[in-house]
C-alpha positions, 0 to 999 in steps of 0.5 A: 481479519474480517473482510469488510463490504467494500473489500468483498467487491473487490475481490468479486472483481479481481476474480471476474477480471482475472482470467480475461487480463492474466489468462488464468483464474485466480483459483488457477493461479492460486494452485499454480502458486501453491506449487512452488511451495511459497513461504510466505507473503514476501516470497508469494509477491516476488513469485507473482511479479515474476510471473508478469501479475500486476499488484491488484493480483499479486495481492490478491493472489497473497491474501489466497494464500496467507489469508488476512496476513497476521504478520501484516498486522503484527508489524504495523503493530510493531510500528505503532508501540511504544513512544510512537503508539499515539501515531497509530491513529495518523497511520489509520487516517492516511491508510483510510484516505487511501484506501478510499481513493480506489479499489485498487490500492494495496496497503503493504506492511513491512518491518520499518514502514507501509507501502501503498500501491496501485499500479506501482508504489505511490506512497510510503507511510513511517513512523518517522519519529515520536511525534509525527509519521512521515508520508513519502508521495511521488509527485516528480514535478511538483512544486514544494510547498512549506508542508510538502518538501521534496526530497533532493535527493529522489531519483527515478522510482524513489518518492519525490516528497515527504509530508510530515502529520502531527496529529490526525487532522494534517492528514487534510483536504491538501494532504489528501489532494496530494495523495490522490495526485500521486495515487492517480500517476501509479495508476498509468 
């Protein structure tokens, strides 16, 4: 995959601030990983985290090592196909609002869903049935409201509630209101 404009600068940036927040360059962090002989993405995020590196140089550190993630487009892929592929422009639209929240939001595929982080994780994007996909935000404290249901059920990390789109325009000025919201609480 291409790096687009806006993904280049926030590479330039993570590489800038690497050496300053973890005492290491990301080049340095790159041979330290390479060294353990990592796998794959997975077990390169679990290394990071253990090493103390946040999610911006976890994924940055990832994305050095198992470049443009096929694996990753393959399982949204995957997600998208069959009854539930006319969800896959909802999923781009939710993934397009966040990535345009800020520079630092990780967008992180995995067999049954797509996290989204920052700090910590914000938001958990599915393919809940054939004709919607579900977005789980935390928004501990919020209010319900008749689109955005909180979930009973959530506790301590887990998101706190679920928005359900139908078609590309519920992923609206209060959906985006609400993301935001909850991108803005990972980031403390």
């Amino acid at each position: 995959m291409k790096m687009t404009e806006r993904s280049a600068r926030w590479m330039e940036t993570v590489v800038a601030n690497c050496k300053p927040n973890t005492g290491r360059t990301l080049a340095e962090w790159t041979r330290l990983a390479r060294t353990a002989r990592l796998k794959d993405a997975r077990g390169a995020r679990a290394w990071a985290k253990a090493q103390g590196l946040s999610i911006v140089y976890a994924t940055a550190l990832v994305d050095q090592l198992f470049p443009a993630s096929a694996g990753d487009d393959a399982l949204v892929d995957a997600q998208y196909s069959g009854a539930k592929a006319p969800l896959r422009p909802i999923y781009e639209a939710v993934v397009g609002a966040a990535r345009r929240l800020g520079p630092d939001v990780a967008v992180m595929p995995r067999r049954s869903q797509v996290t989204l982080s920052r700090a910590t994780t914000f938001a958990v994007v599915r393919a809940g049935a054939k004709d919607r996909v579900d977005v789980a935000l935390k928004l501990h404290g919020e209010g319900a409201t008749p689109r955005l249901i909180a979930d009973p059920k959530a506790a301590g990390p887990d998101p706190s509630h679920v928005v359900a789109l139908q078609s590309r325009k519920d992923v609206d000025r209060a959906f985006v209101g609400w993301l935001r919201k909850a991108y803005e609480r990972a980031g403390r």
